[in-house]
N, C-alpha and C positions, 0 to 999 in steps of 0.2 A: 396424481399418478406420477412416480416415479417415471425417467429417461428411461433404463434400465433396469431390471430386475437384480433385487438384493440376494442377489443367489452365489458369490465367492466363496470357495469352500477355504479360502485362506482369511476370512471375514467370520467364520461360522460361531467363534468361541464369544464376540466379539457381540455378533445377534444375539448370542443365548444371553450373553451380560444385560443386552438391550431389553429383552424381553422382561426379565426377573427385575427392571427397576421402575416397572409401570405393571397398574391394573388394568389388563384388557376388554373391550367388551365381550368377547368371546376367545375361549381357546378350544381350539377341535385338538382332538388325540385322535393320527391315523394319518398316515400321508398316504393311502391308496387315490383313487380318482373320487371314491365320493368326500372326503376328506379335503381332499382338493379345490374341489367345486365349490365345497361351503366355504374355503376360506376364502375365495373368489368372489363369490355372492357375498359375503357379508362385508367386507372388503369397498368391494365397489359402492355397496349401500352408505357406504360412511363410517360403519362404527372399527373401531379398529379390533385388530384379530392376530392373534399368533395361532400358529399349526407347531405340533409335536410328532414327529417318525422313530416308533423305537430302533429302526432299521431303516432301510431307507426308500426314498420315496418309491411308491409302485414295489415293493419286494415281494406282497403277499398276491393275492387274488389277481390284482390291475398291471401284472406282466404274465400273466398265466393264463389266461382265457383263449380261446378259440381267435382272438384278435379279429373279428369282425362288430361291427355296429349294427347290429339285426336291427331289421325293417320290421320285424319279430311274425314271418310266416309261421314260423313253428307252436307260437302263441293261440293260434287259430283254432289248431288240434284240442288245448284243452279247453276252446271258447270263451277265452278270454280276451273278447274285441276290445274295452277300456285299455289296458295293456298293447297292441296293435295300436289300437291310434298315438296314445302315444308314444311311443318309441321310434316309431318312422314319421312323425313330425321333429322329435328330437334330434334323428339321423339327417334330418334336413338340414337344421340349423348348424350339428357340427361339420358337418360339409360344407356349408358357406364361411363358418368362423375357422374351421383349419382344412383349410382345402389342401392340404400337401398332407395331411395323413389322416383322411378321412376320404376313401375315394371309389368310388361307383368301381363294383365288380362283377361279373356276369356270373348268372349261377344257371346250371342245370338241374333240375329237378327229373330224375327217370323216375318212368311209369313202366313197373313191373307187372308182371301177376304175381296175386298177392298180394301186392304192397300193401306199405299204409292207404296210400291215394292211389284212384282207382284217375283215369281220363277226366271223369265229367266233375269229381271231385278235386281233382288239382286243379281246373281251368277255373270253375266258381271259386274255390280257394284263393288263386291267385288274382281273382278280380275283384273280389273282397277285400283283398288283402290292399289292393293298390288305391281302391279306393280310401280306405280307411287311413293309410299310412302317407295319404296325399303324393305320388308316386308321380314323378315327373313323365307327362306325356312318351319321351322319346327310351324310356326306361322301364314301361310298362311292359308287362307279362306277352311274352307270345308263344302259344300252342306248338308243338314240333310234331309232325310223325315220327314212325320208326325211323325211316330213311334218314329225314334231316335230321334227328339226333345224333344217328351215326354219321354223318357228314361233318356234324356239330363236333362230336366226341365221340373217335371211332375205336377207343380203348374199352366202352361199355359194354360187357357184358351181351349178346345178339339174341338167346336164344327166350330170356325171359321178357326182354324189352319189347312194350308197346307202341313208344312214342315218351314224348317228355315236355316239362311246361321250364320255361326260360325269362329269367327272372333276374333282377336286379339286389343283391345286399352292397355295404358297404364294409373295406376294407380298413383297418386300421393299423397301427404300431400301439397295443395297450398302453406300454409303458413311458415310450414318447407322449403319449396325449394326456398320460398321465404330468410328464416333469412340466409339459407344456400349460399343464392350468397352472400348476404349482409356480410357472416363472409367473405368468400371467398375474395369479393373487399375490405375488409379491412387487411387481411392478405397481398394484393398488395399496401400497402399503403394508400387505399381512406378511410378518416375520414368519416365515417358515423353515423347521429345523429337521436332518433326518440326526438318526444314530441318538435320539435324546425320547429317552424311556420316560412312562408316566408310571413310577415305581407307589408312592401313596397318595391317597385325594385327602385333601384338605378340608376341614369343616370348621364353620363359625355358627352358633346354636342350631348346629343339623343340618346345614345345610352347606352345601360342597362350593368353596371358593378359592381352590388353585388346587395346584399338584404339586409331589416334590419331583422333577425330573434332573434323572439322571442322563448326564455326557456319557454316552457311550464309550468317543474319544478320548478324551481328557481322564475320566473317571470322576469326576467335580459333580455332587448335585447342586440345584438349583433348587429355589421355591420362586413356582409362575402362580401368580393371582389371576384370579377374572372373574369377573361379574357372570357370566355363565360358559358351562363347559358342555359340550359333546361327543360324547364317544362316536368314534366313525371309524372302529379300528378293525372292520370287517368280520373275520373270523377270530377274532378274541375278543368282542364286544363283550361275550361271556364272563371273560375271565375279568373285566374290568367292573361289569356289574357285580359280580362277587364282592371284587375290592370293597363296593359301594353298598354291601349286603343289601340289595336290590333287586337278584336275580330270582325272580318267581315271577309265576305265568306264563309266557310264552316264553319261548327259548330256542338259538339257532340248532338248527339242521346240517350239517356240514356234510357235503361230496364233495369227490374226489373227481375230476378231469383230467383225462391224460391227453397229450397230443406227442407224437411222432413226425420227425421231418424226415426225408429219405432224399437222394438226388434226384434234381429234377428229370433227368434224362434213364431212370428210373423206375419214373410216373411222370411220363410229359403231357401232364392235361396240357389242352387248350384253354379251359377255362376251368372255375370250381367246379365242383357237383357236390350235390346234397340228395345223397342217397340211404335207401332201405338197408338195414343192417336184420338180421333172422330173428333176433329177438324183440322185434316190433318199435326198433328206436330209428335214429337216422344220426349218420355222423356227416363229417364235411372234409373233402377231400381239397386241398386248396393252391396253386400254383404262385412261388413267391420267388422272384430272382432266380436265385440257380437250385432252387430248391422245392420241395412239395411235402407240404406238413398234413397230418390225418389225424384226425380226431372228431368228438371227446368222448371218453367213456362217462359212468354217472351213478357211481357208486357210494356206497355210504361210508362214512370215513369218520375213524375216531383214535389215530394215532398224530405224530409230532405236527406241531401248527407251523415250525418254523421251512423244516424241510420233507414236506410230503414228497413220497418216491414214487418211482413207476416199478412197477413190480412185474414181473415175467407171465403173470395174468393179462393185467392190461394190455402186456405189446402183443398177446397171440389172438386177444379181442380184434384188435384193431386191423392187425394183419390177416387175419380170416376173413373180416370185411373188405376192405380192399383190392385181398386175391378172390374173393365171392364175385363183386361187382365190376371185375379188370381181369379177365382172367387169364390174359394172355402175361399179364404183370409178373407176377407170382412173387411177391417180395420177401424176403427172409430176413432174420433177426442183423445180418450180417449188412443189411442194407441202410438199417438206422444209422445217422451222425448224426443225431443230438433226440432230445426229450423233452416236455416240464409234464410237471404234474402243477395244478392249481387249486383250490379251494373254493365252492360254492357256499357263502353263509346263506342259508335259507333258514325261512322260517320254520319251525315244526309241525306237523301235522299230524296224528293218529291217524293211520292203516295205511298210510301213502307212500309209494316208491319214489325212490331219487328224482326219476323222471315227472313224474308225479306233484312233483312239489312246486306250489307257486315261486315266479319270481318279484313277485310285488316286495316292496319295501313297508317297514314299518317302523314307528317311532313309539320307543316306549320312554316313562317320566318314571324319574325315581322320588322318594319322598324326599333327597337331599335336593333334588331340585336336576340332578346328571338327567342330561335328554340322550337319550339314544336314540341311534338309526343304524337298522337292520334289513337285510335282503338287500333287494332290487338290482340289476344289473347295470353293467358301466354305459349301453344306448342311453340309459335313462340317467345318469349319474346330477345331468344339468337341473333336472325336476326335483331329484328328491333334497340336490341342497336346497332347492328355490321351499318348498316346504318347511326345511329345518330351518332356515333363515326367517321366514315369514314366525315360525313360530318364536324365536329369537327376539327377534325387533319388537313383537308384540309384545312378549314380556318386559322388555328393557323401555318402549313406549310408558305401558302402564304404573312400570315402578318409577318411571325419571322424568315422564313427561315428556322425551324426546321423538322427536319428527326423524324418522327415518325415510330415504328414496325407497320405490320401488323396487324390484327384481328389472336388472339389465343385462344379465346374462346372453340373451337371446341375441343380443348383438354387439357382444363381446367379442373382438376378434383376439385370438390365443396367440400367444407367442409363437414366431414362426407363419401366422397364417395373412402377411400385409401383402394381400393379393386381392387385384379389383375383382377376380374369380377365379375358377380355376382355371379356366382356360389361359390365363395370362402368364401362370407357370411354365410351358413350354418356352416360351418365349423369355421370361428371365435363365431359364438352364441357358439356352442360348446365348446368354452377354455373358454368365460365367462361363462359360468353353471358350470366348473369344478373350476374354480378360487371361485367361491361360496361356494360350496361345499367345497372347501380345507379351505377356512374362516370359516366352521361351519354350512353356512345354507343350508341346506339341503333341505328345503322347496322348494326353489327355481328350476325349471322346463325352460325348451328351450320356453316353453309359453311366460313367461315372460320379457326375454332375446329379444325372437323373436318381441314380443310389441316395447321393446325400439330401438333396433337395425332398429326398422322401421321411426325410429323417428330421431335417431342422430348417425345408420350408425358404421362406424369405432371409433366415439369418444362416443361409449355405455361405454368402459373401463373406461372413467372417469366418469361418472355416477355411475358403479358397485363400483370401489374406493374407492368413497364419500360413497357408500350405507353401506359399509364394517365397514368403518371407523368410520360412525354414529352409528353404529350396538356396535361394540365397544366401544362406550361411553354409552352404554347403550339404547341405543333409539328402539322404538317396531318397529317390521319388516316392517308394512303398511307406518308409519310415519316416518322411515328412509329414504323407496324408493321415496316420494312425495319430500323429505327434499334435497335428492340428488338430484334429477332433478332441485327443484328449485335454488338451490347453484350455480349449472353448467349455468343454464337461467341468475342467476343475473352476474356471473362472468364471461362470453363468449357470449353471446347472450343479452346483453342490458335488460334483462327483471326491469322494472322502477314500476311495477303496478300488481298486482292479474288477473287483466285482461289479463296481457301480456302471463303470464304465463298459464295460465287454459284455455284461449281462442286460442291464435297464436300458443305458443309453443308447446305446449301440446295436442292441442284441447277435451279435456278432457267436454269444456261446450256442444259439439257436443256430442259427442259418450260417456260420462261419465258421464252424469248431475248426476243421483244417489248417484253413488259412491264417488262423490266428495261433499256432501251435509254438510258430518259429518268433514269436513277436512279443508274447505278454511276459516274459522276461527283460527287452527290452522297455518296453510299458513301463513296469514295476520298478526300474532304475532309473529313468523319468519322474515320476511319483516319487521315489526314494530321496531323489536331488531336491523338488520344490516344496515336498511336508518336511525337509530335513530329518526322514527315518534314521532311526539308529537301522545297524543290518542284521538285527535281530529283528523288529518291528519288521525289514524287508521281508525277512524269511517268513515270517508268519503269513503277511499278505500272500504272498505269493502260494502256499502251503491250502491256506483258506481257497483262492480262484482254483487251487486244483483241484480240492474235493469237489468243488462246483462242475470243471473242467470233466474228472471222470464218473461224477453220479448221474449225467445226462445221457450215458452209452451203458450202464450199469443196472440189471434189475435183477433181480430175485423173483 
């Protein structure tokens, strides 16, 4: 295992040479989190591995989701206990392996009339639930009446409310847990690259033994070999099985998720809620920093893979719920600052609604040998590599003879996550506010600290570092802490683009749009000076983060 993660985005052209002059045991196509995972797991097991991102890591599906790690109560509805258990053992483990972004959230469940769940129905539910998903004593389910719900959360709704069941999910940063496996399997060795496309697959008598990818960056293809390949490329698994004239029989299902952020002071829950929506779904209501994101919707989608939109549908879906179950709230279009829409690959089913549809993963074999993995969600991402991998090592066992380790994932701790637990986290924020403070600034608050440390954990000190150290060159306090972040993004975390960093790393165009309005101009002259852009290349980035910038306040 690698000191360091091979993750310099002034290094990248440099990996892709490294990769294309050796056969790998495995190459994954897809840097979302299940992509990830596998190259993590297979990684760790010994065989060596390159990952391929035609964009960049986390861009599709695995920065778009509802950002929680379900315990998977809502599983329960279509009795699917296998699913339930495990997903809330898997929630366990990534709660121990990255305890700074994976972290116990309190949720409210209201009991309406009508609802989906009736009293006696949520309280068995959720004791099912806690059972099954192994549910830490101090975190299990407790009954509410009416009264203490409204004491709990007195923005709800009074005159349909019963009483409510109060529950534990966990929180996450998608796209953070995403770069975080990705440093992680490259800290084990696996070369992983974003912005490099799998443009054609390769055949030796039929059967598929590299790809030609294309640099995004540069424009240069490459030819990567490997003894076996899998698509893990989420919602364009499809279009990849194509390539591989493969795709028959089952086939994904693609919805559409929206979610909406509005200020928190706006929608000041105290905690989430995961409530009834009229059309017999539930969305989640969720408090993050200064802000409160609502979602998801769950519709059927069959337009661009690269930038699904949120459409003037969705926001009056979402905003009707909201004003329904808060109704002193009353939110209006004008109260959105920012958006995503995401992408569900599901599996397909005849006669089944969005909602409807399994979230189970599957693995289909093509005759060139292309293993696919399809569905399943990001709780579960650790499992279904440890599957693809198992099936992996067995074929590479029986054809070479070699002895592969076991699946280690389980007590893999992720980049970011060198904490004896989590509780030990408050207390390292603590030596970085004094290590501040002993630097001069004083300004600086556990606020702050607490921001980043949610973001990147144990390696916050090299951030503070950097911030110190720019501080010292003279640089103003706002534009130091943005400069340090971004330094650490381009140097450890592949950040290649303005996007990479203000959207994935940071998500700063989520929960930030404002604050970042006066800044990513400077950004982009930053970047401009250490990839040495021409300021034509500047202009274009910058032109690219703005359609970004205003497609997240923009619907039709």
């Amino acid at each position: 295992m690698r000191n360091e993660p091979a993750m310099s985005a002034f290094q990248r052209a440099s990996y892709l040479e490294q990769l294309a002059k050796s056969t790998v045991d495995l190459l994954v196509i897809g840097g979302g989190v299940t992509g990830a995972g596998i190259a993590l797991d297979a990684a760790a097991r010994g065989l060596t591995v390159g990952l391929v991102e035609k964009q960049d890591f986390a861009s599709g599906t695995s920065s778009r989701s509802t950002k929680l790690v379900h315990g998977g109560v809502r599983y329960l509805k279509q009795g699917d206990v296998q699913l339930v258990r495990e997903v809330g053992r898997e929630r366990m483990i990534l709660h121990r392996n990255a305890p700074h972004i994976v972290i116990p959230e309190k949720m409210i469940l209201p009991i309406v009339e009508k609802g989906t769940y009736g009293k006696l129905a949520t309280s068995v539910g959720l004791y099912v639930y806690d059972l099954l998903a192994g549910v830490k004593r101090n975190e299990r389910r407790k009954m509410l009446s009416k009264q203490e719900t409204l004491l709990a959360e007195p923005l709800l709704r009074h005159d349909m409310l019963k009483g409510s069941g109060l529950y534990y999910e966990y929180r996450t940063d998608d796209a953070r847990l995403t770069i975080e496996v990705v440093k992680t399997a490259s800290a084990y060795g696996a070369i992983c690259l974003n912005y490099t496309e799998a443009t054609d697959f390769i055949y030796t008598n039929g059967r598929v033994t590299g790809i030609i990818a294309k640099d995004q960056v540069k424009g240069k293809s490459y030819t990567l070999t490997a003894k076996k390949i899998v698509n893990a490329a989420g919602p364009w698994v499809d279009r990849l099985r194509e390539k591989d004239q493969s795709l028959s029989g089952k086939r994904l299902h693609l919805t559409k998720g929206v979610h909406l952020v509005v200020p928190y002071d706006r929608l000041p829950l105290r905690q989430a809620v995961y409530f009834d929506v009229a059309d017999k779904r539930m969305i989640f209501a969720i408090p993050r920093n200064r802000s409160t994101y609502i979602g998801t919707t769950d519709t059927d989608y069959q337009g661009e893979l690269e930038r699904p939109s949120v459409t003037r549908q969705d926001v009056d879906y979402l905003l009707q719920a909201v004003n329904d179950m808060f109704p002193n709230v009353q939110l209006t279009v004008k109260d959105i600052t920012s958006s995503w829409a995401g992408l569900r690959p599901l599996i397909h089913e005849d006669g089944k609604s969005p909602s409807e549809l399994s979230r189970k993963d599957e693995v289909f074999f093509s005759h060139s040998g292309l293993i696919t993995i399809a569905g399943g969600k990001l709780t579960g991402f650790r499992k279904m590599a440890e599957r693809v991998v198992d099936i992996v090592a067995g074929q590479l066992a029986k054809e070479e003879g070699r002895v592969f380790k076991p699946c280690s994932t389980h007590e893999i701790v992720l980049a970011g996550g060198a904490f004896s637990s989590a509780a030990a986290i408050p207390a390292y924020i603590r030596e970085q506010v004094q290590r501040l403070h002993a630097a001069g600034e004083q300004s600086f608050d556990e606020t702050v600290v607490t921001e980043l440390a949610g973001k990147y954990g144990s390696n916050t000190e090299k951030i503070i570092t950097a911030m110190i150290d720019l501080r010292n060159q003279g640089r103003q306090l706002e534009e130091a802490m943005y400069l340090a972040e971004l330094q650490y993004g381009i140097q450890e975390e592949m950040v290649v683009t303005l996007r990479d960093f203000l959207i994935r790393r940071t998500g700063k165009l989520f929960f930030e749009r404002e604050a970042i309005q006066h800044v990513y101009g400077k950004l982009a002259d930053s970047m401009a000076r250490r990839f040495n852009w021409t300021a034509r290349e500047k202009e274009r980035e910058v032109k690219l983060f703005e359609m970004e910038y205003q497609q997240v306040k923009t619907f039709y």
